[in-house]
MIVOSE-670356 format. One record per residue (C-alpha): y, z, x; residue number from 1; residue in three letters. Coordinates in nm, 4 decimals. Layout:
N
ATOM, Y, Z, X, num, residu
ATOM, Y, Z, X, NUM, Ala
...
This chain:
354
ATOM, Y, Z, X, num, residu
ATOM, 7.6539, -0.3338, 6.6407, 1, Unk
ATOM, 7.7098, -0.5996, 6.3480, 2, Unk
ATOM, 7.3099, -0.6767, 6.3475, 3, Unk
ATOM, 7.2185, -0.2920, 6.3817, 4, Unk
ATOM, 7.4277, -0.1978, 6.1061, 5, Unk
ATOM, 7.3088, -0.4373, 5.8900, 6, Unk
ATOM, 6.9758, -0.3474, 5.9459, 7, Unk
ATOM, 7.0476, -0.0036, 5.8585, 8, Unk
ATOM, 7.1930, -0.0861, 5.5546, 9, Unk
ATOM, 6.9236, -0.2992, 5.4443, 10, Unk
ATOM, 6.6718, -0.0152, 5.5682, 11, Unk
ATOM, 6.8966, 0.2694, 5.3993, 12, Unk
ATOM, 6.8917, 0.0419, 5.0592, 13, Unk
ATOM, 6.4796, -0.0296, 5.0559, 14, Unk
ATOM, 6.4466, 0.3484, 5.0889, 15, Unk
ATOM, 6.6589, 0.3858, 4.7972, 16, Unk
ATOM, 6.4659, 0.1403, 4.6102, 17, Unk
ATOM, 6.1449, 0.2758, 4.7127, 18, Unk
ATOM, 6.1079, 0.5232, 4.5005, 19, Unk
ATOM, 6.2292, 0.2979, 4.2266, 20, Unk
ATOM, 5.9801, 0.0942, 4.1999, 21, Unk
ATOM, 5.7398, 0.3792, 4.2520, 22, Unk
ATOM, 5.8445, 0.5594, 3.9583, 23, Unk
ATOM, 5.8376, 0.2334, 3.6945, 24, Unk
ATOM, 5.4750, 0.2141, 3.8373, 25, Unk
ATOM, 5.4174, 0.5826, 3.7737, 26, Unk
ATOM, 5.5588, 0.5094, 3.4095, 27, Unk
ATOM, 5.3780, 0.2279, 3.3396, 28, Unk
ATOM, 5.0666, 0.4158, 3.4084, 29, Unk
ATOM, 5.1336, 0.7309, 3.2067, 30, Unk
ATOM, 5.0664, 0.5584, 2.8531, 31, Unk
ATOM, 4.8525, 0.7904, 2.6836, 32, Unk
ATOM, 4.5190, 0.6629, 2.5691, 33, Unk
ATOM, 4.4035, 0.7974, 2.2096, 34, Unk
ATOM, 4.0420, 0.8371, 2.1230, 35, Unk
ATOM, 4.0143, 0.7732, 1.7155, 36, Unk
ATOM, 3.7435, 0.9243, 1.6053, 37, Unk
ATOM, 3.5380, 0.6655, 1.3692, 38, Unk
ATOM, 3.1830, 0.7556, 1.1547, 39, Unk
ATOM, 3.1958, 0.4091, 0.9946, 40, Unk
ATOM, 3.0845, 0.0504, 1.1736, 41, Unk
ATOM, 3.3463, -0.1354, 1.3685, 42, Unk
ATOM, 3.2974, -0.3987, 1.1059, 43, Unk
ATOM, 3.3769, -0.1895, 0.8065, 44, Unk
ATOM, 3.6686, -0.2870, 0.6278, 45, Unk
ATOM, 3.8426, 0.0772, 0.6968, 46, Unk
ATOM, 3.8193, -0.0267, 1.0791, 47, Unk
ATOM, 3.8756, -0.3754, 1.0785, 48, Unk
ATOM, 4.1128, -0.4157, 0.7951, 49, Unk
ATOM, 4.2817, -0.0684, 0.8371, 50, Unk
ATOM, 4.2455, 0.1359, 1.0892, 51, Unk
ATOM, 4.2266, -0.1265, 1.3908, 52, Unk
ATOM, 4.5412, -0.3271, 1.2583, 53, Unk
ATOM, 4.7166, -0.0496, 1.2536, 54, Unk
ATOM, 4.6738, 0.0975, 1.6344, 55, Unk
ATOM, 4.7180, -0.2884, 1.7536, 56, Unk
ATOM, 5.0547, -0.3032, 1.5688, 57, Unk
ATOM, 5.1554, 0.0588, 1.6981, 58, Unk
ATOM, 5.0526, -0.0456, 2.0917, 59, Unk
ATOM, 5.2637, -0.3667, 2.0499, 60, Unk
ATOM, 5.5813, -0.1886, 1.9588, 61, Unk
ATOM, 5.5359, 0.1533, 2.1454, 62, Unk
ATOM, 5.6459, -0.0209, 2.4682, 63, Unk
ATOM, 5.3734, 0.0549, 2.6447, 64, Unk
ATOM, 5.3644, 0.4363, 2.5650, 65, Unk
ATOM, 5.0106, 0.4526, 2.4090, 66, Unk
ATOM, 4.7332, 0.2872, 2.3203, 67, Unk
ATOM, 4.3894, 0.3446, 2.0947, 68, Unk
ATOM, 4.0290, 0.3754, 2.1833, 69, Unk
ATOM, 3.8359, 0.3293, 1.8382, 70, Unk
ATOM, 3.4859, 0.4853, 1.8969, 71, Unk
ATOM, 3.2346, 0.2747, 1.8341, 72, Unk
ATOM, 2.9464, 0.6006, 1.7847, 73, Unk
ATOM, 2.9794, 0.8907, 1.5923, 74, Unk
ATOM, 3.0260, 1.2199, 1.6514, 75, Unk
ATOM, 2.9098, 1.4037, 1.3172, 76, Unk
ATOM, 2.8973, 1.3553, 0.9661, 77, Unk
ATOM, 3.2330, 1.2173, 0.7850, 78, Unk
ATOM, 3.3228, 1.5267, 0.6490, 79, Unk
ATOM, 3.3371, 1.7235, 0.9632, 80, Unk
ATOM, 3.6136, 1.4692, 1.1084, 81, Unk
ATOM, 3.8924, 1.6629, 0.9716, 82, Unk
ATOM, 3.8113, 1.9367, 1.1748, 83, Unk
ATOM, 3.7212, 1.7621, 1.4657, 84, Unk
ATOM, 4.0977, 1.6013, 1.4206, 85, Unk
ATOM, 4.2261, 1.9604, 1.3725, 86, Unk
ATOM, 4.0689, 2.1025, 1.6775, 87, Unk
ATOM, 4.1281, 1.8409, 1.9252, 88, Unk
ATOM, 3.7742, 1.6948, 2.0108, 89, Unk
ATOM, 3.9091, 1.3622, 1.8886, 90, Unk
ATOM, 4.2854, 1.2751, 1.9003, 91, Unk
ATOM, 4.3031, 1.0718, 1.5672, 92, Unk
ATOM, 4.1066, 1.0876, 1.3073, 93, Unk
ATOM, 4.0127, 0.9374, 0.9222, 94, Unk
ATOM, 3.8422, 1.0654, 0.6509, 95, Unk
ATOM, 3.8277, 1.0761, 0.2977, 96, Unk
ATOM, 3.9789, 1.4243, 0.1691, 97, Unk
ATOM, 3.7375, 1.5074, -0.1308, 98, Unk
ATOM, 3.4492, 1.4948, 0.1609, 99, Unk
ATOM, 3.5950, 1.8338, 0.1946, 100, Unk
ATOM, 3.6125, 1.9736, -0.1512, 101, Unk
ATOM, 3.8725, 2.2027, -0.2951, 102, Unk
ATOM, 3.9990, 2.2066, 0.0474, 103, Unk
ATOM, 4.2943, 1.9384, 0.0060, 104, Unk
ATOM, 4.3418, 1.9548, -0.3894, 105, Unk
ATOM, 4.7077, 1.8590, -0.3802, 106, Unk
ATOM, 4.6970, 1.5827, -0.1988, 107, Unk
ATOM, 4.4173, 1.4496, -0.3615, 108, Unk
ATOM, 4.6554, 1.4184, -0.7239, 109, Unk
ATOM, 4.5631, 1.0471, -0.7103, 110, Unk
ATOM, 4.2039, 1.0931, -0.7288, 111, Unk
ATOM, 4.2762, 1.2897, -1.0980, 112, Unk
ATOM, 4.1230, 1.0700, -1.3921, 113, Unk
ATOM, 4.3728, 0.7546, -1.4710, 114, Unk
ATOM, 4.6271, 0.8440, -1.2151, 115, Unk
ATOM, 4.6157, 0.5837, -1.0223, 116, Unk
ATOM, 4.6282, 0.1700, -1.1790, 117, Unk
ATOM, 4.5269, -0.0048, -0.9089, 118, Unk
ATOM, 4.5051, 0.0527, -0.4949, 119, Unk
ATOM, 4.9014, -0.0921, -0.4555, 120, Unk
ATOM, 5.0007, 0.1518, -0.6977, 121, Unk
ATOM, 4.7912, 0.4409, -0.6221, 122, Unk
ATOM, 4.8229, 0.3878, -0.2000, 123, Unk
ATOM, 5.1817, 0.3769, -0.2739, 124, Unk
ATOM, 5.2125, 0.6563, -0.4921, 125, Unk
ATOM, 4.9813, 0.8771, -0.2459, 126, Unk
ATOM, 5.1769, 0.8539, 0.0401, 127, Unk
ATOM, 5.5371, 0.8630, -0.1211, 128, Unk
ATOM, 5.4297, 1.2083, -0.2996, 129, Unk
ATOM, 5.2889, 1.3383, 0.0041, 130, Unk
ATOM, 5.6312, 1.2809, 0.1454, 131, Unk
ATOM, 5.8444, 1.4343, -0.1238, 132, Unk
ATOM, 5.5935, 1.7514, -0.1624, 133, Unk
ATOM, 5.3288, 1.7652, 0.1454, 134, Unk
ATOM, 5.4796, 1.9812, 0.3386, 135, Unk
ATOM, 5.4785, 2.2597, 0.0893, 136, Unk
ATOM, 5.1163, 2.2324, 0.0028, 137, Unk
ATOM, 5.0135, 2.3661, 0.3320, 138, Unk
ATOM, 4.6866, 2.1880, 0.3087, 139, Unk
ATOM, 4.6956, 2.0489, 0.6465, 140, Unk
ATOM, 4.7241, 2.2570, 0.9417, 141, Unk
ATOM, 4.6214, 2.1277, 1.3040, 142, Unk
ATOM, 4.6639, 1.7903, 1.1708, 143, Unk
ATOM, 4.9926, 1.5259, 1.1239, 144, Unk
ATOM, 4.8876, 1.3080, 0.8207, 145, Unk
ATOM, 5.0347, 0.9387, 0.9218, 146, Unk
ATOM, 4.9342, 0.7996, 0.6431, 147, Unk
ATOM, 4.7176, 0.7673, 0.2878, 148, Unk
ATOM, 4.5240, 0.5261, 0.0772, 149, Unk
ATOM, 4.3124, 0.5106, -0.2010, 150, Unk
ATOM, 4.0800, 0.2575, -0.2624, 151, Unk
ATOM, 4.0144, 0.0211, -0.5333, 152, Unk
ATOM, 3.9034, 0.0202, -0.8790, 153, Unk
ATOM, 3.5560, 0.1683, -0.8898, 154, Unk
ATOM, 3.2510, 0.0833, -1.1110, 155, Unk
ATOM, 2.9155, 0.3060, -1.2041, 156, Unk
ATOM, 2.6281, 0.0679, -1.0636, 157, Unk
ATOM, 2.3343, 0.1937, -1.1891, 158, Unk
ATOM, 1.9066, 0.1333, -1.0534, 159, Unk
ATOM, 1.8336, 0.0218, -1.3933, 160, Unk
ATOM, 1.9677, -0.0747, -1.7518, 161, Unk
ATOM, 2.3426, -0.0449, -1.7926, 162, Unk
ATOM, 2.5105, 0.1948, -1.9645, 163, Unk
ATOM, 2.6095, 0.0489, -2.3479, 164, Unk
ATOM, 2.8491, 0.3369, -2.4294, 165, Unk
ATOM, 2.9891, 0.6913, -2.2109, 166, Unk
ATOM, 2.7146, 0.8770, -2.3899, 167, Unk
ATOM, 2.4294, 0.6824, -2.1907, 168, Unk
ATOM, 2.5907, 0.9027, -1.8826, 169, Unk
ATOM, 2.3827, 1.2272, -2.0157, 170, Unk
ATOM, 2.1421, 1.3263, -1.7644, 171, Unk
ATOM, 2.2199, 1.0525, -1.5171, 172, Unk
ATOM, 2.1986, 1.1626, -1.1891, 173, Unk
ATOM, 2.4809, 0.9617, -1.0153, 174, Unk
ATOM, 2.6039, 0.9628, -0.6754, 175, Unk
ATOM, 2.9478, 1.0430, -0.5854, 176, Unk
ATOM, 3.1765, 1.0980, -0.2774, 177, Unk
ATOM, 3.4216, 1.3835, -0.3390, 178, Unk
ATOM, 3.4688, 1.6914, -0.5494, 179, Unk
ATOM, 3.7017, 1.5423, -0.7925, 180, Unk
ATOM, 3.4597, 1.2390, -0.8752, 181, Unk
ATOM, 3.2169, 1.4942, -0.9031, 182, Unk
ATOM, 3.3805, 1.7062, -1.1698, 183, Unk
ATOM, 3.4579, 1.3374, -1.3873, 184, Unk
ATOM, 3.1037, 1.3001, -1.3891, 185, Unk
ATOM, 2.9747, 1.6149, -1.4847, 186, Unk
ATOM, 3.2574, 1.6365, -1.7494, 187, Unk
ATOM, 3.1152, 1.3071, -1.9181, 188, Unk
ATOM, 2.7631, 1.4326, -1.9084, 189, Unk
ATOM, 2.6119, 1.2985, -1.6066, 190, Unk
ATOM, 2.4574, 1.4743, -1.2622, 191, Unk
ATOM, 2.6765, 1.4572, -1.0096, 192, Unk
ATOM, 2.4714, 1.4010, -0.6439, 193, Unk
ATOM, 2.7527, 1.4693, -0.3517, 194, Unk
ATOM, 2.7169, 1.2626, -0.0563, 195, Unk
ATOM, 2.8968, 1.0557, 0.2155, 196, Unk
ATOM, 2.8636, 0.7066, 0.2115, 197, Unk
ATOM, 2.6518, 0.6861, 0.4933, 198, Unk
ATOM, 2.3445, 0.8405, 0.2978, 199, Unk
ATOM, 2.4454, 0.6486, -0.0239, 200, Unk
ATOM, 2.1995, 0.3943, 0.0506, 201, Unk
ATOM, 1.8537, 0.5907, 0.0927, 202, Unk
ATOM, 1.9833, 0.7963, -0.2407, 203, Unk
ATOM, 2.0115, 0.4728, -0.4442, 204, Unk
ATOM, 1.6975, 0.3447, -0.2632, 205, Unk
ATOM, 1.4831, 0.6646, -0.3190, 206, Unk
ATOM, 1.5962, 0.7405, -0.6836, 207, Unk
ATOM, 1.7592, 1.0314, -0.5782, 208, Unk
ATOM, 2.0449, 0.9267, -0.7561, 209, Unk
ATOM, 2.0291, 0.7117, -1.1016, 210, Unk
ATOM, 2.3635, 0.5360, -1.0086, 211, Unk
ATOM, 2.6473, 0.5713, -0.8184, 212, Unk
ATOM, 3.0409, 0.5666, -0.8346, 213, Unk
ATOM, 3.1772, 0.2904, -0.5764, 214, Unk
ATOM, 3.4085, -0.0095, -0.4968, 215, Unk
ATOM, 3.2182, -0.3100, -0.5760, 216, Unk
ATOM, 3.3282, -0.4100, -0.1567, 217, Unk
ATOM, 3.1736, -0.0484, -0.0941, 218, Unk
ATOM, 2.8135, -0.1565, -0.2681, 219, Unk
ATOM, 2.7625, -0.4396, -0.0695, 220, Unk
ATOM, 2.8561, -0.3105, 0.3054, 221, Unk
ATOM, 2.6281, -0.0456, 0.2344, 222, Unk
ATOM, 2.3644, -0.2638, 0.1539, 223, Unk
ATOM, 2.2969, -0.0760, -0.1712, 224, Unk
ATOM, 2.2820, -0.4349, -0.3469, 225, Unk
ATOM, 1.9031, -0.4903, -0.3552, 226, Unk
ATOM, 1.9018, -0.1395, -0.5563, 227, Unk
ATOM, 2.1555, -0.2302, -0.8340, 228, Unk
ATOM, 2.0832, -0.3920, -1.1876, 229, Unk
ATOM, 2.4079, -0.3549, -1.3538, 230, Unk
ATOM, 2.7874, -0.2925, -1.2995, 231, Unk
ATOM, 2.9290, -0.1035, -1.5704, 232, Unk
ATOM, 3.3120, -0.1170, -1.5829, 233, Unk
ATOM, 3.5238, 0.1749, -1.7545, 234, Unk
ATOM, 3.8395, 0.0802, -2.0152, 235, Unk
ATOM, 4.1627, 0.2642, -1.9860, 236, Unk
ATOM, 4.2169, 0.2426, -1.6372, 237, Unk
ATOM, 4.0941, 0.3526, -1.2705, 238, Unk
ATOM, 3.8425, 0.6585, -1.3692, 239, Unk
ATOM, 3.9089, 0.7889, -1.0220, 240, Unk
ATOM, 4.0269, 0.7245, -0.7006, 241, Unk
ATOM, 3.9038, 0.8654, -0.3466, 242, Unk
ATOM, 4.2070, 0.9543, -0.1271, 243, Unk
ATOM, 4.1634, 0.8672, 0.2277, 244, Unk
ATOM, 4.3867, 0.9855, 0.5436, 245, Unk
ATOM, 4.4539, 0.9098, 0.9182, 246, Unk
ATOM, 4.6224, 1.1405, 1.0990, 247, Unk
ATOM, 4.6390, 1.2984, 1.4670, 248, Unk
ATOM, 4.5687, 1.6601, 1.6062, 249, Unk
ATOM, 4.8709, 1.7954, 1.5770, 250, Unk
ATOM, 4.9290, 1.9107, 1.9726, 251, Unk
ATOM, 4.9039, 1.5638, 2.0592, 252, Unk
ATOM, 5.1092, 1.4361, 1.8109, 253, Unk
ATOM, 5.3966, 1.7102, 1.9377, 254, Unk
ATOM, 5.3437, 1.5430, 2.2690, 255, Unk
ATOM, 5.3838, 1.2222, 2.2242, 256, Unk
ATOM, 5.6466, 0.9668, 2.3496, 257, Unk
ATOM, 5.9575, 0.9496, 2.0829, 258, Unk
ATOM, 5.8694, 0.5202, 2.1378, 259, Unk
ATOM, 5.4930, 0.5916, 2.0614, 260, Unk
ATOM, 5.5776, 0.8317, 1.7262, 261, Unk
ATOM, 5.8344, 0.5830, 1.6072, 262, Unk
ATOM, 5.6046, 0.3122, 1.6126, 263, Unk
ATOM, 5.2767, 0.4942, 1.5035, 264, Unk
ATOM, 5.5769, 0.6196, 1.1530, 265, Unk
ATOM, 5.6605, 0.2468, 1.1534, 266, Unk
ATOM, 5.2876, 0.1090, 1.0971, 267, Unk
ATOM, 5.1889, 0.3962, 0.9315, 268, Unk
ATOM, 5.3081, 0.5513, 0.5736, 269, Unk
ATOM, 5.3714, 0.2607, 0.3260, 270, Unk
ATOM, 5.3009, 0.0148, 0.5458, 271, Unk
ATOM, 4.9495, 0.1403, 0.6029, 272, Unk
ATOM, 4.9104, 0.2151, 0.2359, 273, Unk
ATOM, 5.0196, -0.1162, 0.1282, 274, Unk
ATOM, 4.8304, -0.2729, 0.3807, 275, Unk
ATOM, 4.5064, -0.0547, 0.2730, 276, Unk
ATOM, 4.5173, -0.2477, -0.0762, 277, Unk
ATOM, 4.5251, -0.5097, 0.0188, 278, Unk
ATOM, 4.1976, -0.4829, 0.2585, 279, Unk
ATOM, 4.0069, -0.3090, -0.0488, 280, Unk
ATOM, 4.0853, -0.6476, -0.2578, 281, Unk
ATOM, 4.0135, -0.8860, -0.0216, 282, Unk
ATOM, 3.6551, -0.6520, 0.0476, 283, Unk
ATOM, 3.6065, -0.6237, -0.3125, 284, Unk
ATOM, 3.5982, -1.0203, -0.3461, 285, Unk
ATOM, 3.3159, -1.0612, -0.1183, 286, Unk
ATOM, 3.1397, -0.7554, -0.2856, 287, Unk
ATOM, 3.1885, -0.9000, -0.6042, 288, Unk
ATOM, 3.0315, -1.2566, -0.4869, 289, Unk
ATOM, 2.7580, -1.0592, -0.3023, 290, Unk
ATOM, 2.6132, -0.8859, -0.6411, 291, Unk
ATOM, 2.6596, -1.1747, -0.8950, 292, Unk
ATOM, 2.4629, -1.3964, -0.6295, 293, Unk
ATOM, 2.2157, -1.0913, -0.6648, 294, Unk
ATOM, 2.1843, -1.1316, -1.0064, 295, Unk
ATOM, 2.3578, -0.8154, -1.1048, 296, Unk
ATOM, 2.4787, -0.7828, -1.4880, 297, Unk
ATOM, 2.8289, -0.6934, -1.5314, 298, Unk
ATOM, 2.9945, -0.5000, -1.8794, 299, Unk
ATOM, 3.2459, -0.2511, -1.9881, 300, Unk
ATOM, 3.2150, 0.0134, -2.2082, 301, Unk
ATOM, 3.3751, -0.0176, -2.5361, 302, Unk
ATOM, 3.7379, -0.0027, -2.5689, 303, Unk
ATOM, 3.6791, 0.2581, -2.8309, 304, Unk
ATOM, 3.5162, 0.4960, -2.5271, 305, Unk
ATOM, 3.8572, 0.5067, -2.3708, 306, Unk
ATOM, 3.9795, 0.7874, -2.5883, 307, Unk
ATOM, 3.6874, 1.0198, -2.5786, 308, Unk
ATOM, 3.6685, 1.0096, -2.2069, 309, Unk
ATOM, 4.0390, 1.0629, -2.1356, 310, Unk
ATOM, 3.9933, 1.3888, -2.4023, 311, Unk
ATOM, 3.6709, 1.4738, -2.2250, 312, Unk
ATOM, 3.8665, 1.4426, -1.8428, 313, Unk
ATOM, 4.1544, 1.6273, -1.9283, 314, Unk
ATOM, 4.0503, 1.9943, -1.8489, 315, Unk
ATOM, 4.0601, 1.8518, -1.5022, 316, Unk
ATOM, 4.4439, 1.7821, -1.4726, 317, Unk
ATOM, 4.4804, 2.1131, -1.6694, 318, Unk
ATOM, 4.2733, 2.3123, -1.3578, 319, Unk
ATOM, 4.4791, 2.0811, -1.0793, 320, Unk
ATOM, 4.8260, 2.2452, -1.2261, 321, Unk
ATOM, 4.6487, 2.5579, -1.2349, 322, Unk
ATOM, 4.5521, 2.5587, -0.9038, 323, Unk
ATOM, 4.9435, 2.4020, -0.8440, 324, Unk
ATOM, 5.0776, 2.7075, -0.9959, 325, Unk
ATOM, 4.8898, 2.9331, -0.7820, 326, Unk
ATOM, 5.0022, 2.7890, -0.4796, 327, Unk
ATOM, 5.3814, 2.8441, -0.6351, 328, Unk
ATOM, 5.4016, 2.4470, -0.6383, 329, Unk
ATOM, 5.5805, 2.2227, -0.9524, 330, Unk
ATOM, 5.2175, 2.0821, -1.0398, 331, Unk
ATOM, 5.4047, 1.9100, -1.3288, 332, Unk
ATOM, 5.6909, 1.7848, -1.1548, 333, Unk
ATOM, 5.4274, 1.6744, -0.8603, 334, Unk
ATOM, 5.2310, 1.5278, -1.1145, 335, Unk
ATOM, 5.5356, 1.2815, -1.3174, 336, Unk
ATOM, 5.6556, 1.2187, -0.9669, 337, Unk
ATOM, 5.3288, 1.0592, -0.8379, 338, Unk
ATOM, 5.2858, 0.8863, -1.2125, 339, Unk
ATOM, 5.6213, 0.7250, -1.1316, 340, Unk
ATOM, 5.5135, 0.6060, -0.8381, 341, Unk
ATOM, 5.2240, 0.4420, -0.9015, 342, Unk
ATOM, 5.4116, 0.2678, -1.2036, 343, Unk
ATOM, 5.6898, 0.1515, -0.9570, 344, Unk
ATOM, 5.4043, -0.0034, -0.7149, 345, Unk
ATOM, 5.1732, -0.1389, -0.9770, 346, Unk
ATOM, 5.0075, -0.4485, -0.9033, 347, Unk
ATOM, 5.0161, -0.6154, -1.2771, 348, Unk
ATOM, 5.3977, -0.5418, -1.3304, 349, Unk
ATOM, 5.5941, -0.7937, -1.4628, 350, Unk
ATOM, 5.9021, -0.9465, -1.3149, 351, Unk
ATOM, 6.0677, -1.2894, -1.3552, 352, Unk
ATOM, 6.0298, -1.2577, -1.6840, 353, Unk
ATOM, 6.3124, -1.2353, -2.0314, 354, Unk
């Protein structure tokens, strides 16, 4: 009777256990596999230095509760990926927001003329005003935004001679890559020629375009080098800035794990923006390198240019508090707020000092 009831016990406690072990299996197999939706080469800087850091850090610290699939072939052009995002034919998705234009004009306050100081500052100040105001500019819908960037200080490359002051701009037909870059050229006399970065090349190549806005990291990876004479560099500040987002369709996001969304808010937001700036740096070094071995002539416009463009740019924060004010939003107070930001955050502030 000893032995038999033993054996029962042991019997009645493996049965118990059974399904135990069963269900940590079952759990362990349940971790949700995200397809990210990517239109730019695994080797791009915004995949390797970005996007792909990010998911690895979020997997490591979701325990187990998700994991990425970046997809290495397109699906569209970039500016469809929004959409794509919003209506669930990829789970997470990137972009940059003027590819869409007029369509996210609040969150794209960083991209105004001289708003943003450098990519710290301006990632920074991106994401922390999207925080304070996003939800009321109800720009978004079908999509959770995990996190913004902007990228760093841009140049105007141009096919040919450089320009020797901003009125050399007239009649230039120069490439750009969202509606607010657009607008900056056009307001200092220039074509604007919209078009994703993808098609940059051929434009450069095929004189479509005279010159073209970029990151000096951006001209190089796009192998736009070999069609660029001069760099020409513009006094006052960042000209513009593209704004750039990652974010998830939004029934996915709902469904998530509470371990996977802490994790994906933990590696995203500031962390992602900071992180963003500093891949755009380390990408515009090797651009840099890439066009003075090319023999490419760098300048800046005169000093004394600074004035006249900022007066010639400003109609453009007048019609972004316009359009503020019809949305019933505190364009001015959005406006300071993301200004104080991006001084908080800049790069070249000064500290250890008397």
């Amino acid at each position: 009777m000893t032995t038999r009831r033993k054996f029962l016990q042991t019997a009645a406690a493996a049965a118990v256990a059974g399904p135990a072990i069963v269900t940590s299996k079952t759990a362990q197999a349940q971790a949700v596999t995200l397809r990210v939706g990517s239109w730019l080469p695994q080797h791009h800087l915004i995949v390797s230095g970005i996007v792909r850091p990010w998911a690895q850090a979020v997997e490591a610290d979701s325990e187990g509760t998700v994991k990425f699939d970046i997809m290495s072939a397109s699906i569209g052009r970039p500016p469809e990926y929004y959409d794509f995002c919003a209506n669930g034919a990829i789970d997470v998705g990137y972009g940059v927001l003027g590819h869409n234009p007029g369509r996210f004009l609040m969150t794209e306050v960083m991209g105004l003329p001289f708003q943003t100081p450098d990519p710290w500052a301006g990632s920074a100040a991106a994401w922390s005003t999207f925080q304070r105001y996003g939800a009321r500019y109800n720009e978004h819908k079908g999509v959770h935004i995990a996190g913004l960037w902007v990228h760093s200080e841009p140049s105007i490359f141009m096919r040919g001679e450089p320009l020797k002051t901003i009125d050399d701009l007239k009649g230039k037909k120069i490439r750009v890559g969202s509606a607010i870059t657009g607008r900056i050229i056009q307001a200092l006399g220039g074509t604007p020629v919209q078009l994703p970065p993808t098609e940059a090349q051929q434009a450069m190549m095929s004189g479509v375009a005279d010159g073209i806005t970029f990151p000096m990291e951006s001209i190089e990876f796009f192998k736009i080098t070999p069609a660029i004479k001069s760099a020409i560099k513009i006094p006052g500040g960042l000209i513009y800035t593209d704004t750039f987002w990652l974010g998830f369709n939004q029934k996915k996001w709902d469904s998530l794990h509470p371990k996977a969304k802490a994790a994906i808010e933990k590696h995203g937001g500031m962390a992602m923006a900071l992180n963003a700036a500093w891949a755009w740096t380390s990408g515009d070094n090797l651009g840099r390198a890439a066009l003075e071995k090319a023999g490419v002539r760098f300048s800046s416009l005169p000093a004394t240019d600074t004035a006249k463009i900022k007066a010639a740019l400003k109609s453009l924060d007048d019609d972004w508090l316009a359009k503020a004010k019809e949305k019933g939003l505190p364009g001015a107070e959005i406006m300071k707020y993301a200004d104080d930001m991006a001084a908080r955050y800049a790069a070249a502030k000064r500290v250890n000092v008397v």
